[in-house]
C-alpha positions as CSV (number, residue, x, y, z in Angstrom):
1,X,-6.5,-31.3,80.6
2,X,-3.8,-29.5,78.4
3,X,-5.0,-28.0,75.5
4,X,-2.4,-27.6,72.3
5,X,-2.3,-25.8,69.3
6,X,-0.2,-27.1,66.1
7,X,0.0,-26.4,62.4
8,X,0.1,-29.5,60.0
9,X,0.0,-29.7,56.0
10,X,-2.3,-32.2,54.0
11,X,-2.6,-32.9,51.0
12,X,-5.9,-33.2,49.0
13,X,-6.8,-33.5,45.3
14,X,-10.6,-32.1,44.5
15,X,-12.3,-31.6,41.2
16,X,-14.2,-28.5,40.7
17,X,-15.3,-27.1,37.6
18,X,-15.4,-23.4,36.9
19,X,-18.9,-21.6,36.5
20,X,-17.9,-21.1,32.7
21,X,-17.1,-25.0,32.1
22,X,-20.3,-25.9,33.5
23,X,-21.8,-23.3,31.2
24,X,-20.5,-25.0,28.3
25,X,-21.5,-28.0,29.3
26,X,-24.7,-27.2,29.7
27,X,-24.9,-25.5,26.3
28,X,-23.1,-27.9,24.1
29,X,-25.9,-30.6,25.1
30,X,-28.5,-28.3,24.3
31,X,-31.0,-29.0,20.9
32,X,-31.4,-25.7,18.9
33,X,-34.7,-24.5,20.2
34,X,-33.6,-25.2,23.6
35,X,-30.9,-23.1,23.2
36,X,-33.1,-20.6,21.6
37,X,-35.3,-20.6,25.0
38,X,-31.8,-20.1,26.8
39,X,-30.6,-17.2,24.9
40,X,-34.1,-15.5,25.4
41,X,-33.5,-16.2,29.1
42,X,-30.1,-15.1,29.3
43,X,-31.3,-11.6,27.6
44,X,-34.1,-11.4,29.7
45,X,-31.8,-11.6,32.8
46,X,-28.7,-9.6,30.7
47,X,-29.4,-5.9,29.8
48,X,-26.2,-5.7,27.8
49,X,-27.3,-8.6,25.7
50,X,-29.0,-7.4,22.3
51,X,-30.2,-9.4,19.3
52,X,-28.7,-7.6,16.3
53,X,-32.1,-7.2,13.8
54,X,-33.8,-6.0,17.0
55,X,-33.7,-2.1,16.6
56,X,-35.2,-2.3,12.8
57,X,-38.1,-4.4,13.9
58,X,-38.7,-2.2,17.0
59,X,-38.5,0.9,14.8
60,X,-41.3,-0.4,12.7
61,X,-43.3,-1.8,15.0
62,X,-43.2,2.1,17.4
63,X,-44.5,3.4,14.0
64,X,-47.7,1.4,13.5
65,X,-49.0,1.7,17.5
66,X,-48.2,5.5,17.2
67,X,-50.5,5.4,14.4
68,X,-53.6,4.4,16.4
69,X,-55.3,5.7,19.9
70,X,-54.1,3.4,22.9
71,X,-57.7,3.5,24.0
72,X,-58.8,1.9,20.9
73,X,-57.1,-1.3,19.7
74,X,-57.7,-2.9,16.2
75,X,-56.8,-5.9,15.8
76,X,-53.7,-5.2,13.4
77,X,-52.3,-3.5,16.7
78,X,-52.5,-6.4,18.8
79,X,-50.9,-8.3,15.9
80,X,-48.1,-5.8,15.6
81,X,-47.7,-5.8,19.3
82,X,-47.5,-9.4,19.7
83,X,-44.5,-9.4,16.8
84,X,-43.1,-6.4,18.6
85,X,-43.0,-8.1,21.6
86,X,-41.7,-11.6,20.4
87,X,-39.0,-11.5,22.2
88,X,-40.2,-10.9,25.7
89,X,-43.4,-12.6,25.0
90,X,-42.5,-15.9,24.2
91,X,-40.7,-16.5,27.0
92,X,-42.8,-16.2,29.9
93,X,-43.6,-18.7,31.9
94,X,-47.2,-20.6,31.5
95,X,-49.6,-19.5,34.4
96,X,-48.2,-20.8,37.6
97,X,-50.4,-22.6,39.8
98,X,-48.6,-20.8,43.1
99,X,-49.8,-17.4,41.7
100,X,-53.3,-16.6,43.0
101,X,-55.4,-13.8,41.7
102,X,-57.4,-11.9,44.4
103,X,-57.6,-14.4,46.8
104,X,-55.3,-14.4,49.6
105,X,-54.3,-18.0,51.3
106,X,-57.3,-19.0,52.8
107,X,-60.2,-17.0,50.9
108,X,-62.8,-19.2,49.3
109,X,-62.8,-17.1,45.5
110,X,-66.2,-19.2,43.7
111,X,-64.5,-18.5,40.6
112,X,-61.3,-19.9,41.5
113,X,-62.8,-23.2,42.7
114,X,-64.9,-23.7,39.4
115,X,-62.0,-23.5,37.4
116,X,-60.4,-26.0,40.2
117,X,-63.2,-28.6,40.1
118,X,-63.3,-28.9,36.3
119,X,-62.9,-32.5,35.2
120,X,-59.9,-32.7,33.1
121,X,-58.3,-30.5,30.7
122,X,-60.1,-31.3,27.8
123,X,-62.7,-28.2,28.8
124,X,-62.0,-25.7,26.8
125,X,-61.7,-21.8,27.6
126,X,-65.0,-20.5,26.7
127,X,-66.3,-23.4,28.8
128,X,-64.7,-22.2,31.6
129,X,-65.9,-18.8,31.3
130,X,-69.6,-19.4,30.6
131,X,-69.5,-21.7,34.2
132,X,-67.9,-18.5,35.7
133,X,-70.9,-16.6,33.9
134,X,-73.5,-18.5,34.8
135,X,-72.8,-17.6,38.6
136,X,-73.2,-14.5,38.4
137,X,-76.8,-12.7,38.7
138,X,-77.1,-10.6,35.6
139,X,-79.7,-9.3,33.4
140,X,-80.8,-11.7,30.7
141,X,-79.3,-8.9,28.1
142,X,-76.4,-8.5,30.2
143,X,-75.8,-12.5,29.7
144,X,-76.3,-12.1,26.2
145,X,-73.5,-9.3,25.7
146,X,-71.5,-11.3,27.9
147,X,-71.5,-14.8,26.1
148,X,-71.2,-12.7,22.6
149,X,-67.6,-11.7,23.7
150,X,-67.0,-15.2,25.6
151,X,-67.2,-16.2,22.3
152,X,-65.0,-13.5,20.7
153,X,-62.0,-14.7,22.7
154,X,-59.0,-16.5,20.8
155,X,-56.8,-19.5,22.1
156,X,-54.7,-17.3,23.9
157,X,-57.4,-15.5,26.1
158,X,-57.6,-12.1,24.1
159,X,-60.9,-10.5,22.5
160,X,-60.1,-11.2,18.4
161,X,-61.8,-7.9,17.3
162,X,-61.4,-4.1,17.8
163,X,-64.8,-3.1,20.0
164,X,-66.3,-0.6,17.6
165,X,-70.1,0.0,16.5
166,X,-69.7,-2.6,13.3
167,X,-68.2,-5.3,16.3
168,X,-71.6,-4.7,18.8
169,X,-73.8,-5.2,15.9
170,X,-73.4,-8.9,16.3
171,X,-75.7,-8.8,19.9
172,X,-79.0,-10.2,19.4
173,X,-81.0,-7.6,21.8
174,X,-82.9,-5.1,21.7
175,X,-82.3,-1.8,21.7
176,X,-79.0,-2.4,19.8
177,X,-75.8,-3.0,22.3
178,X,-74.0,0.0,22.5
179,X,-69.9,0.5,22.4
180,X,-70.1,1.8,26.1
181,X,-72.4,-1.0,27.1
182,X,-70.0,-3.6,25.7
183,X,-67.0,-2.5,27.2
184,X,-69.3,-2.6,30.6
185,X,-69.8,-5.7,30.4
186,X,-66.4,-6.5,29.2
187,X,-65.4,-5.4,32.4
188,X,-67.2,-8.2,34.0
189,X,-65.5,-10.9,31.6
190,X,-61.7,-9.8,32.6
191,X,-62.6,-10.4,36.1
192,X,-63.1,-14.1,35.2
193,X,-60.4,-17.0,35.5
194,X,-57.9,-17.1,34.2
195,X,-55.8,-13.6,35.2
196,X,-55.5,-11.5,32.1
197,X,-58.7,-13.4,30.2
198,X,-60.3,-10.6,28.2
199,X,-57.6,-8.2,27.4
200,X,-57.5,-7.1,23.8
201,X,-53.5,-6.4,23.8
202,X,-50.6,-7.3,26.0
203,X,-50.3,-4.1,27.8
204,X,-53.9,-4.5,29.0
205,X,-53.9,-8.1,29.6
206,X,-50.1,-7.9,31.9
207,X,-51.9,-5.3,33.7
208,X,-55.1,-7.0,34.6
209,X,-53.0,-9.5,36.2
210,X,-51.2,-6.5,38.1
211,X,-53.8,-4.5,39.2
212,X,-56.2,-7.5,40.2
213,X,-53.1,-9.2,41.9
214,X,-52.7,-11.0,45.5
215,X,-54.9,-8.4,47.8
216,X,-52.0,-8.6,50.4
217,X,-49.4,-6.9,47.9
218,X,-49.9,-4.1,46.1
219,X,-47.7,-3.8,42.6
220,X,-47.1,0.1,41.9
221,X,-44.0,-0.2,40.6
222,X,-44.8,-3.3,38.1
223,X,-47.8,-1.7,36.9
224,X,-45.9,1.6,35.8
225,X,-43.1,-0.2,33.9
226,X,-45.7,-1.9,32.0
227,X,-47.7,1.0,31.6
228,X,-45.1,3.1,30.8
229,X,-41.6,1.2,29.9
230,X,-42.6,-1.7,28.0
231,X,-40.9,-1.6,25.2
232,X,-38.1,0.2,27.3
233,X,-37.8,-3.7,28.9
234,X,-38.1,-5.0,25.6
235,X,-34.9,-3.1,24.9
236,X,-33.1,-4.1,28.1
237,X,-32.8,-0.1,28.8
238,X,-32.9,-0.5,32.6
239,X,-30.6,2.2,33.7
240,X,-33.4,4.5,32.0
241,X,-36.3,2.9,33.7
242,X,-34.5,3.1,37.0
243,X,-33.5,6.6,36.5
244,X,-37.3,7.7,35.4
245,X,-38.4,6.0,38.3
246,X,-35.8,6.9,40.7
247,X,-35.4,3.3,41.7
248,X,-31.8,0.9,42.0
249,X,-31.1,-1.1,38.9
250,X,-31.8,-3.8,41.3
251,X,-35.2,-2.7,42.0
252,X,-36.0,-2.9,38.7
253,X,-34.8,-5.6,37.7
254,X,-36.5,-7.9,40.3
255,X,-40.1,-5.7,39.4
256,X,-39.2,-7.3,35.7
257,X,-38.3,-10.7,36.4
258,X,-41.4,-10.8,38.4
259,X,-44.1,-9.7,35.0
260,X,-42.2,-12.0,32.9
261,X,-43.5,-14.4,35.5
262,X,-47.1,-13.6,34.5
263,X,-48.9,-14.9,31.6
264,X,-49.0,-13.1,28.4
265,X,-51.2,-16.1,27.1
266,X,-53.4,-16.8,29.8
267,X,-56.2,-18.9,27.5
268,X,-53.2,-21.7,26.6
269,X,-54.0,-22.4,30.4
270,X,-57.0,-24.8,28.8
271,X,-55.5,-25.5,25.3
272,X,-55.0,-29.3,24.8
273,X,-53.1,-29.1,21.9
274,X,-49.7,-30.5,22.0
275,X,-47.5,-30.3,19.0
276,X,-43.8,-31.7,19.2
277,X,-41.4,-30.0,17.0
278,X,-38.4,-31.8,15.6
279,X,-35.9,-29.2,14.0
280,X,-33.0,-30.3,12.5
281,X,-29.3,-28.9,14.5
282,X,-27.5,-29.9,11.3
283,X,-27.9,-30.5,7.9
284,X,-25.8,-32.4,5.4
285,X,-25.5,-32.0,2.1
286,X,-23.3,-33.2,-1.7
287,X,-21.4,-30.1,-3.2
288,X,-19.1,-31.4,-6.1
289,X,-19.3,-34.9,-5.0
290,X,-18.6,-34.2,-1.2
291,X,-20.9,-34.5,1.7
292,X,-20.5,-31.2,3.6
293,X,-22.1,-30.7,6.6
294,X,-23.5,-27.4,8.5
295,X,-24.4,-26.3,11.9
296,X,-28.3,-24.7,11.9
297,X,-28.5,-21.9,13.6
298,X,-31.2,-20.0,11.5
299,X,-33.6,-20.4,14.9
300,X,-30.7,-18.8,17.1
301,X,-30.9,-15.5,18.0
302,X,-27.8,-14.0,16.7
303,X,-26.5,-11.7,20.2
304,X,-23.9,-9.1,20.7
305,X,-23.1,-6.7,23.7
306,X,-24.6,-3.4,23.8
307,X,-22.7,-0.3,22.6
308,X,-24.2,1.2,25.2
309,X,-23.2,-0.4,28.3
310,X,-20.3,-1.0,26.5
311,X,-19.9,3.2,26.9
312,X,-21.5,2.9,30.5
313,X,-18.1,1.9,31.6
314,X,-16.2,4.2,31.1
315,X,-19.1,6.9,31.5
316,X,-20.4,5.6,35.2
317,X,-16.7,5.2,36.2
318,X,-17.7,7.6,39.1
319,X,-20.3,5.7,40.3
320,X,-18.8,2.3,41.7
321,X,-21.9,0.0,41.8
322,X,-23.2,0.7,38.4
323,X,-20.0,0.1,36.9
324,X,-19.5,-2.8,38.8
325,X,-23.4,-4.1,37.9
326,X,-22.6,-3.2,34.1
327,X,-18.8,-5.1,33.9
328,X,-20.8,-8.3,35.7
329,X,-23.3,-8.3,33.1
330,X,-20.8,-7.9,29.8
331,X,-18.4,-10.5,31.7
332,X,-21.5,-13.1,31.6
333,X,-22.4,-11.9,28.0
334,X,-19.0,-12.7,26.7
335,X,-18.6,-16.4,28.5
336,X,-22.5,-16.8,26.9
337,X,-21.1,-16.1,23.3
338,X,-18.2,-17.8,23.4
339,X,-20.0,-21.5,24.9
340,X,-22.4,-20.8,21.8
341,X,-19.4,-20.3,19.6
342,X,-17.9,-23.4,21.3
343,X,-20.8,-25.5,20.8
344,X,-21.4,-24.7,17.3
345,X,-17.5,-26.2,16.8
346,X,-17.8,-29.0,18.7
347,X,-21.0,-30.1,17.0
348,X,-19.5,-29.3,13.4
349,X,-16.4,-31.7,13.8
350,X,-18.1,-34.3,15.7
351,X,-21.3,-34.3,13.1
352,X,-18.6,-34.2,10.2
353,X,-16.7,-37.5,11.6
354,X,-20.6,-39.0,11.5
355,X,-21.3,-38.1,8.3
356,X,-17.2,-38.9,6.7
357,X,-18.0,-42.7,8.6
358,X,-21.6,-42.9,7.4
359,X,-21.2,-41.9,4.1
360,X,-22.3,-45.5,2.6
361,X,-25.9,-45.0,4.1
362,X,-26.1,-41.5,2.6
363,X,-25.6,-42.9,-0.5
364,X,-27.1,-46.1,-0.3
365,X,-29.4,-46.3,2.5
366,X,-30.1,-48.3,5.6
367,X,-28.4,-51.6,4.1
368,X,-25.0,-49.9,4.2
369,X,-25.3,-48.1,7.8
370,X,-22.1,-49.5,9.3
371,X,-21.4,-49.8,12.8
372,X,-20.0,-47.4,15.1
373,X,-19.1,-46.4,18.6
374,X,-18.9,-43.1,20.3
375,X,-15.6,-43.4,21.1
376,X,-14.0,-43.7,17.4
377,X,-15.6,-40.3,17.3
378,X,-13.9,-39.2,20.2
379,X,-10.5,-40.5,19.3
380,X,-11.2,-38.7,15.6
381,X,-12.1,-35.3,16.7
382,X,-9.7,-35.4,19.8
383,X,-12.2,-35.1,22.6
384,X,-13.7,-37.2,25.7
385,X,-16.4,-39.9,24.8
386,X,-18.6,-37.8,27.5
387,X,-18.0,-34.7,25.4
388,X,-19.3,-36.9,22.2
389,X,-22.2,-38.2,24.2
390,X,-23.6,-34.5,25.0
391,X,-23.3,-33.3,22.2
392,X,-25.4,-35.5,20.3
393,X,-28.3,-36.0,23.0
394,X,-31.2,-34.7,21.8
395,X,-30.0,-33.5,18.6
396,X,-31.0,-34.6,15.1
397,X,-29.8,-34.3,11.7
398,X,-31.4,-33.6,7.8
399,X,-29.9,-36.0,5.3
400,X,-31.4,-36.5,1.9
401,X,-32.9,-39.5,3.3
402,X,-34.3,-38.2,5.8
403,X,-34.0,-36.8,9.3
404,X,-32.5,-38.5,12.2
405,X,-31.5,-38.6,15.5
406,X,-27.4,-38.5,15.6
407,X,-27.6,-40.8,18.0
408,X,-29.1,-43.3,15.5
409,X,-25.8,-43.4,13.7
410,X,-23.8,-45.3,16.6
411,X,-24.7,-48.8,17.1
412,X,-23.4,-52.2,17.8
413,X,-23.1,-54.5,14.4
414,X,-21.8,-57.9,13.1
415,X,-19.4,-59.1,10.6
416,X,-20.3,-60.8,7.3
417,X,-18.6,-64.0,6.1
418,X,-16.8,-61.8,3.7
419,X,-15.5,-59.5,6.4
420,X,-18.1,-56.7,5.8
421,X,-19.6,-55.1,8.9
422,X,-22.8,-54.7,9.3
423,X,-24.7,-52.6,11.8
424,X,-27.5,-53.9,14.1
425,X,-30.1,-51.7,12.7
426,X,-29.2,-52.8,8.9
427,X,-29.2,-56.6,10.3
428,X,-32.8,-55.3,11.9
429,X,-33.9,-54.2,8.4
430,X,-33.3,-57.6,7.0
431,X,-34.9,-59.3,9.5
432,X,-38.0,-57.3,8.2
433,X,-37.5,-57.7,4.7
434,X,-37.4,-61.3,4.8
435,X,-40.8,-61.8,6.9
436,X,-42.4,-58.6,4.1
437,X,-41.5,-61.4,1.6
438,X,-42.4,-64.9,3.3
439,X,-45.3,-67.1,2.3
440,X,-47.7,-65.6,4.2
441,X,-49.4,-68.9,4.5
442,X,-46.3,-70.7,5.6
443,X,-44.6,-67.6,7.6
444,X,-40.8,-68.1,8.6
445,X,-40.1,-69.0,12.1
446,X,-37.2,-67.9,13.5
447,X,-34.5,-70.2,13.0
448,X,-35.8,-70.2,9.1
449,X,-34.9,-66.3,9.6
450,X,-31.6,-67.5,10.7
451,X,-30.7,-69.5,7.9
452,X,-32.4,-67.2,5.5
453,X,-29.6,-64.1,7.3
454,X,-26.8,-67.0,6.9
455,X,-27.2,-67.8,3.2
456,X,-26.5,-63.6,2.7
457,X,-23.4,-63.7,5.0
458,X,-25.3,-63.1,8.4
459,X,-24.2,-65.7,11.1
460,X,-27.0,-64.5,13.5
461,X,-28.1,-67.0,16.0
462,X,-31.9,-68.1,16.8
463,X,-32.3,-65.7,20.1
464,X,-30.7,-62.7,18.7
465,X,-33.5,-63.1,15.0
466,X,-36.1,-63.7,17.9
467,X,-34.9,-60.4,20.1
468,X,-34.5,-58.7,17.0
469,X,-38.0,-59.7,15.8
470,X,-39.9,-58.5,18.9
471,X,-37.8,-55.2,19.1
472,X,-39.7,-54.5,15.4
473,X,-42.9,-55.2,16.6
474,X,-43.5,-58.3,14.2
475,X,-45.4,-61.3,15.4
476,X,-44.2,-64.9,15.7
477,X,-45.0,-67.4,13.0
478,X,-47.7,-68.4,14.7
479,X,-49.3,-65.0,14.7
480,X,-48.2,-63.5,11.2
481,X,-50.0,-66.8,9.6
482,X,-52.7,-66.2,7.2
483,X,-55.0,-68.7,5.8
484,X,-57.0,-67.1,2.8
């Protein structure tokens, strides 16, 4: 068997898109607060990312916890510390059901499995805690101590009120509870599920989670930076904490990306409240007669790069890796702003071309909504349809009538006998204004809808009134009849 070697040439056409495309992408389809969580991400995992009121609020904030002991938290502290902390805080993940607290695989932890066989969700947190309470053997005023501060814990898992000799008066037993027999017993109540329960400030409540951690792992270097460096994090100064510490940048920044997996709130773990925010990602408004529209970013963090890593580069030029780790970072920062700065365009023109087609609805309402496909749009503004299409997912807008999905704004429609188009959702509305105004005795049926639609111009047949009919939710004749 000969073997041969030979060079050929082919010729092959692929599509890949750069890291930066696929960033903007990903942006432009983004709804504000979504992009809000991004950008908080992005700075999370970006030193030289800053928000530019950050230093003012940070200032102020420094000044009222200098102005108390860090042994004894009011509750204006925690307040302040919380608001100090917004921008770290809000962003950490909800309490993973991978991370296990004390137990390593295997162990049987009684507290663990009470919180496991609960029900449903619908216990709430103090619940939880008295179950966890009950198991314990403890002296009846113990108990009492115990269920006083149970019941002292807010929403998010934190003791409401600074422990002081006013606070202990609130035990029924005798002798009076002391300050130093509280906090005993408070000791007893952190150790509960969830991780962090019982903490009267952030600090406190990161650290419980730390210190009472997997028993196979020990986290030294976690449980200094937040002892020591968190507002340092808070502040994306990383090259300090890793200097102070005498660890790699790297080091340090894996030691944070693993607290911000913790759970800053650990009571929302049994909060059933959902609430669904809709914020508006433009607004449109008349100035002299026009309808001018705006992109809302008042929810966006506004971000810019860092003087100082900016300076890092040319100051660490004689150190190779933290130059290179710094000119990474400001390299991502920059393609981050500019996909922001792109999506805010993009929206503007393509919400504008809405608005400009639309007009007759703004001023006259949902009679006069006139059909309209995404690609007019596209050809208007000078984009792909797909481009259109991602940039209104998700995204709503606040007219004077109202506020609405963009996406309401393109639909299918017919012509009147007079040539006038007529969108599907105004022929929907007329649909439901003639069954409001029927006999309710004698209700329409659907080919009286018909002819009612084809004396104002409508030409709609019997199947579509019927489809159209069901899609509102109305009854058939049959149903909608009334006889008193």
């Amino acid at each position: 068997m000969r073997m041969e070697t030979s060079l050929s040439q082919r010729q092959e056409l692929q599509l890949r898109l750069a890291p930066q495309i696929l960033q903007s992408i990903e942006i432009l389809q983004l709804a504000t607060l979504d992009l809000k969580g991004l950008i908080e991400r992005e700075m999370e995992a970006n030193p030289t990312l800053e928000i530019q009121s950050e230093e003012p609020l940070r200032e102020v904030a420094s000044t009222e916890q200098e102005a108390l002991p860090d042994d004894v938290p009011t509750k204006e502290s925690l307040e302040a510390e919380f608001e100090r902390l917004e921008g770290l805080n809000e962003q950490w993940k909800e309490f993973s059901g991978t991370y296990r607290p004390r137990a390593a695989a295997g162990e049987k932890d009684k507290k663990l499995e009470a919180m496991q066989n609960t029900a449903d969700r619908s216990e709430s947190l103090q619940e939880v805690l008295q179950r966890q309470l009950a198991e314990l053997n403890l002296k009846e005023r113990d108990v009492k101590i115990a269920t006083y501060l149970i019941w002292n814990i807010d929403e998010n898992g934190y003791v409401r009120y600074r422990i002081d000799e006013e606070f202990v008066k609130g035990v029924d037993v005798d002798p009076p509870c002391t300050v130093e027999e509280m906090l005993d017993v408070l000791e007893l109540v952190q150790d509960f599920e969830p991780p962090g329960v019982g903490a009267r400030d952030l600090k406190e409540c990161l650290l419980l989670q730390l210190e009472k951690g997997n028993v196979d792992h020990r986290y030294d270097l976690e449980i200094a930076i937040v002892r020591d460096y968190l507002d340092d994090v808070v502040a994306n100064r990383l090259p300090k904490i890793a200097k102070e510490l005498g660890e790699p940048i790297e080091t340090i920044d894996e030691a944070i990306n693993f607290i911000r997996s913790l759970n800053p709130k650990p009571g929302r773990v049994f909060s059933n409240e959902q609430v669904h925010y809709v914020i508006p990602d433009v607004v449109v408004e008349q100035v002299d007669g026009k309808w001018e529209v705006r992109v809302e970013d008042a929810y966006i963090p506004r971000i810019h790069i860092s003087k100082h890593y900016q300076e890092m580069l040319h100051t660490a030029a004689d150190d190779p890796k933290v130059r290179a780790y710094v000119q990474k970072k400001i390299t991502a920062a920059k393609q981050l702003m500019k996909s922001i700065e792109q999506r805010k365009s993009t929206l503007w023109r393509i919400a504008q071309e809405i608005v400009d087609y639309q007009k007759p609805f703004l001023e006259k309402g949902i009679d006069a909504l006139r059909p309209l496909k995404m690609q007019y749009i596209a050809d208007r503004v000078g984009v792909h349809v797909s481009t259109v299409s991602r940039a209104i997912a998700n995204k709503y807008i606040q007219t004077p009538r109202g506020i609405f999905a963009l996406k309401f704004f393109f639909t299918g429609g017919t012509t009147r006998a007079d040539g006038e188009q007529k969108s599907i959702v105004a022929v929907k509305q007329k649909v439901r204004d003639i069954v409001e105004k029927e006999d309710k005795s004698h209700p329409l049926s659907d080919e009286e809808i018909a002819a009612a639609l084809k004396k104002q111009g409508l030409d709609i047949a019997r199947r579509t009134v019927t489809k159209y009919r069901k899609q509102l939710g109305i009854p058939s004749s049959r149903q909608r009849r009334k006889f008193v």
